[in-house]
Every structure is written in C-alpha cells, then in structure tokens.
C-alpha positions as CSV (number, residue, x, y, z in Angstrom):
1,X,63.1,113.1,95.5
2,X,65.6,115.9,96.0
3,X,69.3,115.2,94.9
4,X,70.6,115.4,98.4
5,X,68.5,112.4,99.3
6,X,69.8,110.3,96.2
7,X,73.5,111.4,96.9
8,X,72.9,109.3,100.2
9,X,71.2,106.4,98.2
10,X,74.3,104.1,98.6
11,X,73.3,99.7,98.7
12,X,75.9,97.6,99.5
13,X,76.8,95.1,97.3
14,X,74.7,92.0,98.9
15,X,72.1,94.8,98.7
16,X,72.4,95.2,95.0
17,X,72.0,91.5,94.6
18,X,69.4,91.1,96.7
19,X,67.7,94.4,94.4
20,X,68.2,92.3,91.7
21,X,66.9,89.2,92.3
22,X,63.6,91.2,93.9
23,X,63.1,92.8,90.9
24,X,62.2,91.7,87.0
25,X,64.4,92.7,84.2
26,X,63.8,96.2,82.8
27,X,62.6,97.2,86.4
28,X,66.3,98.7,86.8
29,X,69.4,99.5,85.0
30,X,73.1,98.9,85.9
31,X,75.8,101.4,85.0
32,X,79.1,101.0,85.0
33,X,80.9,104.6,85.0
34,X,84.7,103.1,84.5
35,X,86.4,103.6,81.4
36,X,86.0,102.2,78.5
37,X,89.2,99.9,79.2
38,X,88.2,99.0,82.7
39,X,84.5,98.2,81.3
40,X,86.3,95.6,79.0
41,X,88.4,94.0,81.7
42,X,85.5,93.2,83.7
43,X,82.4,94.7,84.5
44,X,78.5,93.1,86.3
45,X,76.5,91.1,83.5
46,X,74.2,93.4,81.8
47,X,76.2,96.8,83.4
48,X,75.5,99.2,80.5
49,X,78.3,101.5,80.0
50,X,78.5,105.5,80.1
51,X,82.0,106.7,81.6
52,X,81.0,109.4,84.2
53,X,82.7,112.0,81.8
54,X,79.5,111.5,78.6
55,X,76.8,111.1,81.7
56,X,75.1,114.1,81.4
57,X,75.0,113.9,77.4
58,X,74.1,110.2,77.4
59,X,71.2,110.5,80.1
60,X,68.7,110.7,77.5
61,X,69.8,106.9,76.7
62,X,68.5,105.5,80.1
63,X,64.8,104.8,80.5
64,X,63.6,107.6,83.1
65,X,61.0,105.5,85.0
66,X,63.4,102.7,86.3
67,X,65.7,102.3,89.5
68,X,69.4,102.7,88.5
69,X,72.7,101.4,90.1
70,X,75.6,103.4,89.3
71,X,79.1,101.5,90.3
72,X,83.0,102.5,89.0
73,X,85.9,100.9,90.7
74,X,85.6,102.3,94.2
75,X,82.5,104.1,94.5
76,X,84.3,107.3,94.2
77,X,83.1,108.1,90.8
78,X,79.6,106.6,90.5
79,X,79.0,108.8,93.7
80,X,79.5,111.8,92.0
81,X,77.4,110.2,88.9
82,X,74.4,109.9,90.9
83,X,74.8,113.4,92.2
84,X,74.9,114.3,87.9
85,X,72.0,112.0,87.2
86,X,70.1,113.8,89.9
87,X,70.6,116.8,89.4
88,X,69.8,116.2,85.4
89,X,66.3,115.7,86.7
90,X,65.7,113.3,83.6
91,X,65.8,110.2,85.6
92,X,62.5,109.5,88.1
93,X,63.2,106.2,89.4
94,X,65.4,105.9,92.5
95,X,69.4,106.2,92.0
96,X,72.1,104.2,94.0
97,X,75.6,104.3,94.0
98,X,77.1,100.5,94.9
99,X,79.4,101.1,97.8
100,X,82.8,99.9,97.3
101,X,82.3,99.7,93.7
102,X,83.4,96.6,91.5
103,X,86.1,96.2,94.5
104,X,83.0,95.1,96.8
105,X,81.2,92.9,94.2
106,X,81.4,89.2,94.2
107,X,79.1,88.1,92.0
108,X,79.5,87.1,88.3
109,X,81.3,89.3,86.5
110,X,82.0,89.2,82.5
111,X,85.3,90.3,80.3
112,X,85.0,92.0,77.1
113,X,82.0,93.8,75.4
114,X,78.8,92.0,75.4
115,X,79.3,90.4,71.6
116,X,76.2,92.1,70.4
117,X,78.1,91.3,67.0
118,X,76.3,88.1,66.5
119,X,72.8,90.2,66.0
120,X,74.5,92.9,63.5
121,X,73.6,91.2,60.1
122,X,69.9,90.9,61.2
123,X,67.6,92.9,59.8
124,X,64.1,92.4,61.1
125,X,62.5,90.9,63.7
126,X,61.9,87.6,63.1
127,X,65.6,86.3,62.4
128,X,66.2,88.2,65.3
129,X,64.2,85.8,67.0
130,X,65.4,82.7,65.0
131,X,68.9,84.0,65.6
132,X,67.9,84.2,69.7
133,X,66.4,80.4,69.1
134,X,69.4,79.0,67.2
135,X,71.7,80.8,70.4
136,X,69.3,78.5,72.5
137,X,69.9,75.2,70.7
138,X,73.4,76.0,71.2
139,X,73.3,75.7,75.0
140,X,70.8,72.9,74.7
141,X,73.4,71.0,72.8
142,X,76.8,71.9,74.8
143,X,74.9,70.7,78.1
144,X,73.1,67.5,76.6
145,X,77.1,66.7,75.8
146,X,78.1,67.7,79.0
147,X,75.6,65.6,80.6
148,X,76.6,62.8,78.4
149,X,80.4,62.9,79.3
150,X,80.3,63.5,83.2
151,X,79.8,60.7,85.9
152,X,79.0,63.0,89.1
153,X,75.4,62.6,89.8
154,X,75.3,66.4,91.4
155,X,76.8,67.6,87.9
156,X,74.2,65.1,86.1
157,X,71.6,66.4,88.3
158,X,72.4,70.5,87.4
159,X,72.7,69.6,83.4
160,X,69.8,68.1,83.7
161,X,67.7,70.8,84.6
162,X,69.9,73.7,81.8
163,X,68.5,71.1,79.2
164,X,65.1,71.5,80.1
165,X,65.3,75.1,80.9
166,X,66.9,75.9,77.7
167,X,64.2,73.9,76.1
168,X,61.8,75.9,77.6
169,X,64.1,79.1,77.3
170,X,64.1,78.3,73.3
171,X,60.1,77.6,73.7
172,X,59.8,81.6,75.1
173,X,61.7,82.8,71.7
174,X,59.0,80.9,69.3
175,X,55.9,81.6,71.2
176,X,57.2,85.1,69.8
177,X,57.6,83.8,66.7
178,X,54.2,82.3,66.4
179,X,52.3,85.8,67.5
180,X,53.5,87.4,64.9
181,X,54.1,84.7,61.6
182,X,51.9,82.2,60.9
183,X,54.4,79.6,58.7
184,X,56.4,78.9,61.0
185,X,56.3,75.0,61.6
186,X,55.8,73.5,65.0
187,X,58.5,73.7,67.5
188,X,59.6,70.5,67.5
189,X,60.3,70.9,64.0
190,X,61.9,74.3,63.9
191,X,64.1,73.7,66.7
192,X,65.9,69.7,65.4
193,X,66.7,72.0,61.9
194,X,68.6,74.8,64.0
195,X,72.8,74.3,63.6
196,X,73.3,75.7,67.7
197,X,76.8,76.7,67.1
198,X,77.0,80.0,68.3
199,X,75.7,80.4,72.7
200,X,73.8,82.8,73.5
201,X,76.9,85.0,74.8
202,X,78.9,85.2,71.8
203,X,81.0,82.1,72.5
204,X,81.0,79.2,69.6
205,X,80.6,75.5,70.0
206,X,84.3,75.4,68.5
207,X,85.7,77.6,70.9
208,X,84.1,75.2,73.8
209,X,84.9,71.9,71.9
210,X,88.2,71.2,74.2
211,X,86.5,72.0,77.4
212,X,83.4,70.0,76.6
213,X,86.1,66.9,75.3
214,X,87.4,67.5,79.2
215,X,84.3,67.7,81.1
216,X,84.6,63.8,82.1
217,X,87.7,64.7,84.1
218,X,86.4,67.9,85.7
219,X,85.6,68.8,88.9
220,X,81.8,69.2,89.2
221,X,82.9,73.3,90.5
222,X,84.8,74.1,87.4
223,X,81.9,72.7,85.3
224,X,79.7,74.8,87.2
225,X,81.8,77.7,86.8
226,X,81.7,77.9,83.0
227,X,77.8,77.2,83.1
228,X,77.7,80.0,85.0
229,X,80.1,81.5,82.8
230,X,78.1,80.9,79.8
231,X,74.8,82.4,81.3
232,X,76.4,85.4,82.6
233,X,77.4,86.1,79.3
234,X,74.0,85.5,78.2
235,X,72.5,87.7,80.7
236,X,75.2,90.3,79.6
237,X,74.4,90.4,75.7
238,X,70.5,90.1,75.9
239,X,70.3,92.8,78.8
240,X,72.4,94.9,76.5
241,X,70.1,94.4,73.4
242,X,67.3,95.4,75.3
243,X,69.0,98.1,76.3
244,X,70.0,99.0,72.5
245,X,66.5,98.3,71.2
246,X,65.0,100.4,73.9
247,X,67.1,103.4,72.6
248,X,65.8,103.2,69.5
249,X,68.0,100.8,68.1
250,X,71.2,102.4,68.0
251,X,74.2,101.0,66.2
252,X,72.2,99.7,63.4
253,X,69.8,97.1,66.3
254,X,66.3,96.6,65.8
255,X,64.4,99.1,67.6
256,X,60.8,98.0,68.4
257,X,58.8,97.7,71.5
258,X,58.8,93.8,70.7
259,X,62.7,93.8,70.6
260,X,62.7,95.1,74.2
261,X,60.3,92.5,75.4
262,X,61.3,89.5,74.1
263,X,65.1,90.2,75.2
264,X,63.9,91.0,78.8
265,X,62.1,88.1,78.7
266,X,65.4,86.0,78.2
267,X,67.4,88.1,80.3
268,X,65.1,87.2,83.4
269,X,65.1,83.7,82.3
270,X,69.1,83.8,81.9
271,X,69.0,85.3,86.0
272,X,67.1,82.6,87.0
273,X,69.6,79.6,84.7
274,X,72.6,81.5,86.9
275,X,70.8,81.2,90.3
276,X,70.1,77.3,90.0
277,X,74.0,76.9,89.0
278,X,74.8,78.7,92.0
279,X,72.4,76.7,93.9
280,X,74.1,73.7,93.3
281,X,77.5,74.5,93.7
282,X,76.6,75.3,97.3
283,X,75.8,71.9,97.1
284,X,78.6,70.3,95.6
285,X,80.5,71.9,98.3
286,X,84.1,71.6,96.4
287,X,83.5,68.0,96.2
288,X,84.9,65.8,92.9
C-alpha cells in the first residue's frame, strides 16, 4: 500500500463504528493525536494517545500488523499523522484518518486518563487477574443494587442482563486463573470472598453510593447513561492495558503475551455490555 493511497483512507465516523463493531479487539488500534490536555477532556474509549508531534518516535509502540484509526479534533491533524505513519513504513495494516475528527463522533466518549492506577501495585499475573475479577464483582454488585432499587420493568429488564454478563464477564477472568494455578478454589467460592469496591474503570463503590441511593427516582435514560458510562470506562482502561502489556509492559505493567489476551478478552466483552445498554435505551425511548 503506497502512502498516497492511505492519505485518502478517510471513514466517517458511522464508518468507524461500524469498523469497530465488525472487528474483535486487538484487530485495530485507536489514536488520538490531540494534546495531552484535549486527550484528558475527552477522548473515544480505548483511544491510545501519541500527540502527532512524538508520532514518528512512538511508532514503534503500535502493533504493525493491525488497522489503525488516527482522529484529533477536526481531522486536520490526524490527516497529516496518517501521511507520517505511512510514510514510517513500520505500520502494515490499513490506516484511516476519522473525518471530522472528535467534532464528528457521537459515540461514547470518556474524561480523564484511563485510571490504569488501580493495576500499579500488581506485580504478577495472577493478582492481575484477581484484581480484573474483584473490578467484576464490583459491577456485579452496583447493578444487583440498582436492580433492587428501580421499579421500571425496561430498567429491570437491562440490569438484569449486566448481572449475568458480569457474572459471566468475572467467569472469563478465572478460567484464566484456573489455566495457570491449580489452588485456586471454585468460582463460586472465590468470587462471594471478593470486597467489589473498586469498577472496572477506576470509579469506587463510594464514589457511586449517592447515585445508586437515587436510582429509584431516576429516569430509566439517565440510569442507562451511567451504565454506559461505567462500561466505556471499562472498555477504556482494559484496551489501554492491553495496549501497555503489548509494549512490553511499560510504566512498570505486566508485560506477557497472557496479559494482552486476557485484557482483549474483556475489552470485547466490555463492547458488547455497551451495545446491549444502547440497545435498550432505543427502547426506553426517553420514557420514565
């Protein structure tokens, strides 16, 4: 592929969700070429970030053999870093540049950092995994409550489905767990002694406690738009671990070919938590 082709590789951006929700996780890479301030303000769940100006010394950091989605504000400068990433001749997968830029998205988009934080004082792989399990039990819990509290049979309906999937979600992290460690109990076991008080994107059952309280009174779209909240942010931190551990665990992460699996793994299950949410707020409508 010749970089004058790629410089013409522009997807809109119901073309970039409908890339993403053809292919798996770690088929592709996001990257958000802003600054580091505009990256904080809001960027797509699971964008990794390289301003345009470190591009060409950070190419090394993306995986050569996947697609890659280059946005800014605009398009302006994401253009011009496809035309760098091209040119580099380090990356062999195709290369767009989403047209319009963050201006055109509207899809989930997350504030801040992805809290990666909450993996730092982990040093191997297995409370890696117990720490990814424990992040589970935390959603399990915050929608069995929300379930509990609510009235709406459409909102009843949705948190009864998270409960199961995070369930299941939490059942994906131990099968890990099992492959690789023989003592650790059953699941059933393992997962009633986990605390859950940290979700899976950074956020703490004590930072959610006066929402959750509030749910009852809610309309079922604002309680859909914090689930949906809550899994973007989840989809934001564990496609950014992947990312980390895929690099060869930079920044003090746990690099292993393991690491990268089992977070893509809950990435793509996180996608597929956020596209039942919006599923059923088409439903509800805007209705109480």
């Amino acid at each position: 592929m010749h970089s004058q082709e790629i410089r013409a590789a522009r997807v809109s951006a119901e073309g970039l969700r409908q890339l993403m929700a053809r292919r798996r996780e770690g088929e592709y890479t996001i990257v958000d070429v802003r600054s580091a301030d505009e990256y904080r303000q809001g960027h797509i769940p699971g964008a990794v970030h390289i301003a345009v100006t470190e591009l060409e010394q950070r190419i090394g950091e993306l995986d050569a053999a996947q697609e890659h989605v280059f946005y800014c504000h605009s398009g302006s400068r994401s253009a011009a870093a496809a035309v760098l990433a091209a040119e580099s001749g380090r990356l062999r997968g195709p290369l767009y540049n989403l047209d319009g830029g963050i201006l055109a998205w509207e899809g989930a988009s997350v504030a801040d950092v992805p809290r990666i934080a909450v993996f730092d004082d982990v040093k191997d792989m297995r409370g890696l995994l117990l720490r990814a399990m424990d992040m589970e039990k935390a959603a399990f819990l915050l929608y069995s409550r929300v379930r509990g509290a609510v009235a709406h049979a459409g909102v009843c309906s949705l948190m009864d489905r998270l409960v199961n999937m995070e369930e299941t979600h939490a059942r994906v992290v131990y099968s890990y767990l099992k492959r690789q460690w023989d003592d650790i109990p059953d699941f059933k076991e393992l997962f009633e002694s986990l605390e859950g008080r940290v979700l899976e994107g950074g956020l703490t059952m004590d930072e959610l406690e006066p929402w959750i309280r509030g749910a009852g009174t809610g309309d079922c779209t604002e309680i859909a738009d914090l689930a949906l909240e809550i899994e973007a942010n989840a989809l934001d931190l564990y496609r950014s671990l992947a990312h980390r551990a895929g690099r060869g665990g930079q920044d003090g992460g746990i690099a292993s070919d393991e690491a990268v699996s089992a977070f893509t793994d809950l990435a793509q299950q996180e996608k597929q938590h956020a596209r039942l949410i919006l599923q059923h707020m088409e439903a509800f409508g805007g209705q109480d």
